[in-house]
C-alpha positions in Angstrom: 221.7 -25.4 138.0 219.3 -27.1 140.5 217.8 -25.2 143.3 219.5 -27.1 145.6 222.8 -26.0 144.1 221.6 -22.8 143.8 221.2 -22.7 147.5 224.3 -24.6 148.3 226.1 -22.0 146.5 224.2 -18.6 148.4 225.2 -20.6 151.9 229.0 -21.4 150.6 229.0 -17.6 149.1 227.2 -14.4 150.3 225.4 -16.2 153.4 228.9 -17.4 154.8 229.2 -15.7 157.5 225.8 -16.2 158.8 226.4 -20.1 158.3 230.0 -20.1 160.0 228.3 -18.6 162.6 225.6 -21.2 163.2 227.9 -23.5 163.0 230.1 -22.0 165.6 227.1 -21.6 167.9 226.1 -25.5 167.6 229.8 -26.8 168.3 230.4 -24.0 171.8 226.8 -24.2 173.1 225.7 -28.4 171.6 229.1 -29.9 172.3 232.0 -28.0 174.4 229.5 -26.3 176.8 227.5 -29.2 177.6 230.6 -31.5 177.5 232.4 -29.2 180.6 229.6 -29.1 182.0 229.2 -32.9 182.2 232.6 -33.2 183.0 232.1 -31.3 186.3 229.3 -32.8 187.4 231.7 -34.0 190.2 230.9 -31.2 192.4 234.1 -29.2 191.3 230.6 -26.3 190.2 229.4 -24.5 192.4 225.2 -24.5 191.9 225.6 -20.8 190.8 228.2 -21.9 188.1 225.8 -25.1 186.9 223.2 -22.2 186.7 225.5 -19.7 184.0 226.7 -23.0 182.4 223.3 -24.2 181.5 221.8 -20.5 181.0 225.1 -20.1 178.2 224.3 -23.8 176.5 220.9 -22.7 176.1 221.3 -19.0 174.8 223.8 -20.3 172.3 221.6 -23.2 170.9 218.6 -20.9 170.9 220.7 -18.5 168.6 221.9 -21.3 166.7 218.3 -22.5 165.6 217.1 -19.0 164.8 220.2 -18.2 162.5 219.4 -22.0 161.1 215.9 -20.4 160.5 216.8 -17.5 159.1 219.5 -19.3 156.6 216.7 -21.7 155.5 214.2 -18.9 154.2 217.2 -17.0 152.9 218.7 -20.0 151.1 215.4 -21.1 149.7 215.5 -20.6 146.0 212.2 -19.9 144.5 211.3 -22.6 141.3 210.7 -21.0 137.9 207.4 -21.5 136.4 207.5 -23.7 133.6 207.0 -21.9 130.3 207.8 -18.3 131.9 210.6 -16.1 130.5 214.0 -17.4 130.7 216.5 -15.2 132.8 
């Protein structure tokens, strides 16, 4: 197997929950969030509302990119030395 599979395979298997997560976290805070709030720009928000809306995008997306981080040293596979023992 390649390392790349290998890691495929931890994110797909023990790390699953983690990455459902992060992907959860992009679509509420990247897309649905900043799409409402968007969509009432019309003045149907009160400023204080704006304020929770924005505050909520950004706490999502910022917990989004450190799970992301956290997946990507998790998922890294380390190479194998050439000529080193076989496992």
């Amino acid at each position: 197997q390649t390392p790349l599979k290998r890691s495929a395979l931890l994110l797909v298997g023990p790390l699953r929950k983690e990455f459902t997560l992060r992907f959860a976290l992009l679509l509420i805070g990247g897309v649905c969030l900043t799409a409402y709030s968007l969509n009432e720009r019309s003045g149907a928000f009160t400023a204080m509302q704006e304020l929770w809306c924005s505050i909520l995008v950004l706490v999502t997306l910022i917990g989004g990119e450190l799970l992301e981080r956290s997946l990507f040293f998790k998922a890294s596979v380390a190479f194998r030395m050439p000529g080193g023992p076989a496992a």
